[in-house]
N, C-alpha and C positions, 0 to 999 in steps of 0.2 A: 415699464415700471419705473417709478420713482429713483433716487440715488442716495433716498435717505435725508438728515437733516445735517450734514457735517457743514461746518462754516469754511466756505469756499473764501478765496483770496481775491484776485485780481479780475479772474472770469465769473460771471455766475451763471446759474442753473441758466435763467432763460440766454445769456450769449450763446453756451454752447448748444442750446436748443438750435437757434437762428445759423451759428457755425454748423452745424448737421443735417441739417437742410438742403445749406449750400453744398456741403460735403458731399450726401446721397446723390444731388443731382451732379456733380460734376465728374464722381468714378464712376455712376452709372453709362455714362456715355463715354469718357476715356479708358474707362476699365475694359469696355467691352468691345472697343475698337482694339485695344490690345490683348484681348487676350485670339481675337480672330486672326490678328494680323500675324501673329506668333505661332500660333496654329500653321496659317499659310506658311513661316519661315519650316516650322517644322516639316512640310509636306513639299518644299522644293530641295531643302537638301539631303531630304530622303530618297528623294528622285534622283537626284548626282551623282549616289553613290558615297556610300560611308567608306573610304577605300583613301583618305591623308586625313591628318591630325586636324586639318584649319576646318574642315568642314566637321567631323565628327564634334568637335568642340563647339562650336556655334549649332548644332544641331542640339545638344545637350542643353546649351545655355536658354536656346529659343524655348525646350521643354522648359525648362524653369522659368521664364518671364512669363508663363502659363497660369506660374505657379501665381508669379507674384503680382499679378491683374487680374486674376482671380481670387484671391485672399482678399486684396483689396479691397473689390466691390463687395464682400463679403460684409469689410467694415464700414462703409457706405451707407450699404442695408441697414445696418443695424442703427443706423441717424435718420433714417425714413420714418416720418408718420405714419406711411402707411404699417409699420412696421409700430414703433412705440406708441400711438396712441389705439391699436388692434387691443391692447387689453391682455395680451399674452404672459401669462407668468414668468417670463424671465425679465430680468437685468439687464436692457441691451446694452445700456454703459460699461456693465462687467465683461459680457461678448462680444464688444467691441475691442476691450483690452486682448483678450483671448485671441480671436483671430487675429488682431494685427500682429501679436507674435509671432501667431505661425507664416505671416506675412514676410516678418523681419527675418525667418530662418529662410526661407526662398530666395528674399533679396540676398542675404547674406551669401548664400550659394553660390546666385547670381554674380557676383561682385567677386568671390574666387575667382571663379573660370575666367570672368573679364581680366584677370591679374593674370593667371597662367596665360590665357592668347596671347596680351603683351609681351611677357616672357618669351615663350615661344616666338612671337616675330622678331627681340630684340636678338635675341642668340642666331635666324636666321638673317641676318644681316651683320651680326657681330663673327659669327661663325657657319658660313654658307657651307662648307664642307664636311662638316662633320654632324650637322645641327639632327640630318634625319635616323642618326646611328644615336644619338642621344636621346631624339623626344621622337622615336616609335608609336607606332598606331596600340600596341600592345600596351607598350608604358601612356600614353594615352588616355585610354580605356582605364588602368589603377590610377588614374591620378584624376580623373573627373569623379570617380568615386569618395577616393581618399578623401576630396576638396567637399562633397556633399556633405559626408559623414563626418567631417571635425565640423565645418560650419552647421551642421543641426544639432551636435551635440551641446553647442554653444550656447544655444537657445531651453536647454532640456531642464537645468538647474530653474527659471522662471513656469513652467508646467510643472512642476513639483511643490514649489512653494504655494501658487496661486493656480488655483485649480474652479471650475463652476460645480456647485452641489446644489441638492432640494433643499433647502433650510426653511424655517417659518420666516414671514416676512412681520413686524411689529406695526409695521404703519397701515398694511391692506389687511392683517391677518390671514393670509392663505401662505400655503408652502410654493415658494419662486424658485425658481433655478438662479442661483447669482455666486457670486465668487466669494471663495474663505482660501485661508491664508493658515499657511502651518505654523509653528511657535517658531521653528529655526530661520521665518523667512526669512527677517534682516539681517541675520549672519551668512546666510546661502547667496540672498540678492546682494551682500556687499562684495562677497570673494569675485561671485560670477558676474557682476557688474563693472568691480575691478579689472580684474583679465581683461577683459573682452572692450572698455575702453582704453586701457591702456596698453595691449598689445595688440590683440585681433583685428577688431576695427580699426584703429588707427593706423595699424601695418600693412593692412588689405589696402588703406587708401595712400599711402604713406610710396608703396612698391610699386602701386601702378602706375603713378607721376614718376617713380625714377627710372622706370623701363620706358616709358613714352618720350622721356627726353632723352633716354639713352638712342632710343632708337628715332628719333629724330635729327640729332645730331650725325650719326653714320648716314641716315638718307642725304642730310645735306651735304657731307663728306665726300659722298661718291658721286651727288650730281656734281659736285666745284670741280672734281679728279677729272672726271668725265670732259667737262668743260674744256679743265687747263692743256687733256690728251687732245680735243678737235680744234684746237687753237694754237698746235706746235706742229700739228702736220695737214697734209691735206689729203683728205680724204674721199673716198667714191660716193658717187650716191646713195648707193646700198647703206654704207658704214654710215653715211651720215642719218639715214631716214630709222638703223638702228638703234642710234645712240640719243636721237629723239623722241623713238620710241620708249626708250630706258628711261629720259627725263620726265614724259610724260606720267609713266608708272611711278618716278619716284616721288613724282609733285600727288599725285593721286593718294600715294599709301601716308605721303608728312599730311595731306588734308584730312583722310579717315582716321588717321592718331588723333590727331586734334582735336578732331569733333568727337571723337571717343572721349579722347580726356576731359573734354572741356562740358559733356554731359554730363558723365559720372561726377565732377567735380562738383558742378553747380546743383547736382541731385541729392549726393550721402553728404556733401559738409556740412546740412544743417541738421541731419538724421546725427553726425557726430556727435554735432553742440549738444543736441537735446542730452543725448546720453551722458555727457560731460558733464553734463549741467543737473542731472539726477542726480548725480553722486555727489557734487559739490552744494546743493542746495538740498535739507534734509526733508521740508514740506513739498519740493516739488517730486509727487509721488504719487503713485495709487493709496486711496484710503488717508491722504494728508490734503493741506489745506489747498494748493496750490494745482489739488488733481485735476481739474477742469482744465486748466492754462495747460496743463502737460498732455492732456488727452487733445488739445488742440493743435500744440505745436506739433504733438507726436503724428497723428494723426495728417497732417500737413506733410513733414518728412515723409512719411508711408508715400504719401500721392507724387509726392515729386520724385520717392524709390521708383514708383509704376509709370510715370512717362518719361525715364531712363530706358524700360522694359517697352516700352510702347513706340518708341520712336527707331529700335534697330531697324525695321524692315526698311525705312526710308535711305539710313547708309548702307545697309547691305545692298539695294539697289540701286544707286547711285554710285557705287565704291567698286562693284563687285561685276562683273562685265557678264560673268558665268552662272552666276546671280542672276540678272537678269536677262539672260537665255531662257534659263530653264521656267523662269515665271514666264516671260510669254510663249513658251512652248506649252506651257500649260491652258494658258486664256486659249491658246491657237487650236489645241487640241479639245476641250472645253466646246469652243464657238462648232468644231467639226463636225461632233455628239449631237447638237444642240441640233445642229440640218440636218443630219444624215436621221435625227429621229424625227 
């Protein structure tokens, strides 16, 4: 269906046609490579046993990047011709805002738990002794919770305001499904737009650079220690093949920070701007002039939220040693089935 005759700004109708196009085909094929791959994350560290914190957490998180490559191609869909030019009574412009919301509470989810692991690794290396009396499998368990349930609540003020209903359409004359909007929604959307860039979001992103450096700085601390210890004495070969083994691990865990950070970073900074950029600029909005350009850029954000989601199985297998055990005990076990049937 059409999007009505509102006078568009900088994008027009036919851009984001051409931007939707591209859009459907490019989460159709990254969306669903990640939401398999995630799948697989979920089904190897269910096999290892949910029995310490690091894995129950990235087990949770792989559930959710389920979420958030699957919402996605959702809104993909909704830019496919096979899809808008079918004739179908809905709005897919308006269910494309729709889903990607509920897209943005998954990421959002997402983007917790990745701040709590941080966490948790910085305290284990800030505090190796006391770290598993603190962050319990129990407390754990209430805090992957906790984290879902404030980051979807975040999202819950936008489903209220802006909602899909049967309404008459003026331009086709038949009843569409498409989005209506309640009288309080610019006072709801400016509090809850508020908050959430000025502390949520920006705090989620804000805590997990200061835990990645925190705890990059102790890894480097204890390889220099290390160093300064095998360079005042001399040591057996055992100690020595030890303590290269430690440097090994510790250069391994500053690399998977990094590439942590440095995904996440390059993924939600522009999902930030947009946000930012809603609230400071009053046409860039659903239902204003400038919607088109925001359903782009937004929509754009979303996909760079999903190959955040889409690319963990490559660090966890290259990062993770026990990681990739249990994946090729599975191909190994798999390939066994395969002969013995």
């Amino acid at each position: 269906m059409g999007n009505g005759s509102l006078d568009h700004g900088i994008a027009s109708d036919s851009d984001l046609h051409i931007y939707g196009v591209t859009l459907s085909i490019l989460t159709g094929l990254i969306c669903s490579f990640g939401a398999l791959t995630n799948i697989l994350n979920v089904v190897v560290f269910s096999r290892q046993g949910l029995a310490d914190t690091v894995t129950v957490t990235f087990f949770a998180l792989s559930i959710v990047d389920v979420g958030v490559t699957i919402t996605m191609f959702g809104v993909g869909l909704c830019f496919s011709p096979l899809i808008t030019e079918a004739g179908y009574p809905v709005n897919t412009f308006d269910l494309s805002y729709i889903i990607g919301w509920t897209h943005i509470a998954f990421s959002r989810v997402s983007s917790g738990m990745t701040t709590f692991v941080s966490f948790e690794r910085c305290l284990c290396i800030a505090m190796p002794l006391k770290v598993k009396r603190i962050i319990t499998l129990r407390r754990t368990y209430v805090l992957l919770v906790v984290i879902t349930l404030i980051m979807t609540m975040s999202t819950v003020p936008v489903f209220y305001t802006s909602r899909m209903a049967w309404v008459p359409d003026p331009v086709s004359h038949q009843i569409v499904l498409q989005m209506v909007y309640t009288d309080d929604r610019s006072l709801v959307d400016s509090i809850s737009f508020g908050i959430n860039t000025v502390f949520l979001v920006p705090g989620i992103f804000v805590a997990l650079i200061i835990f990645t450096v925190i705890l990059i700085i102790n890894l480097i601390r204890k390889a220099k220690w290390r160093r300064s210890i095998s360079g005042d004495c001399v040591a057996s070969n055992e100690e020595m093949k030890e303590r290269e083994t430690l440097s090994v691990k510790d250069r391994k865990a500053i690399k998977m920070v990094a590439i942590v950070s440095v995904v996440f970073i390059v993924c939600y900074a522009p999902g930030i701007t947009t946000t930012m950029t809603a609230i400071v600029v009053p046409d860039f909005n659903v239902g204003r002039r400038e919607q088109n350009i925001l359903f782009i850029t937004g929509t754009l954000t979303l996909f760079l939220e999903s190959i955040n989601s889409c690319v963990s199985i490559f660090i966890y297998f290259n990062m993770s040693s026990k990681f990739k055990k249990t994946f090729y005990d599975m191909v190994y076990l798999c390939r066994c089935r395969q002969i013995i049937d």
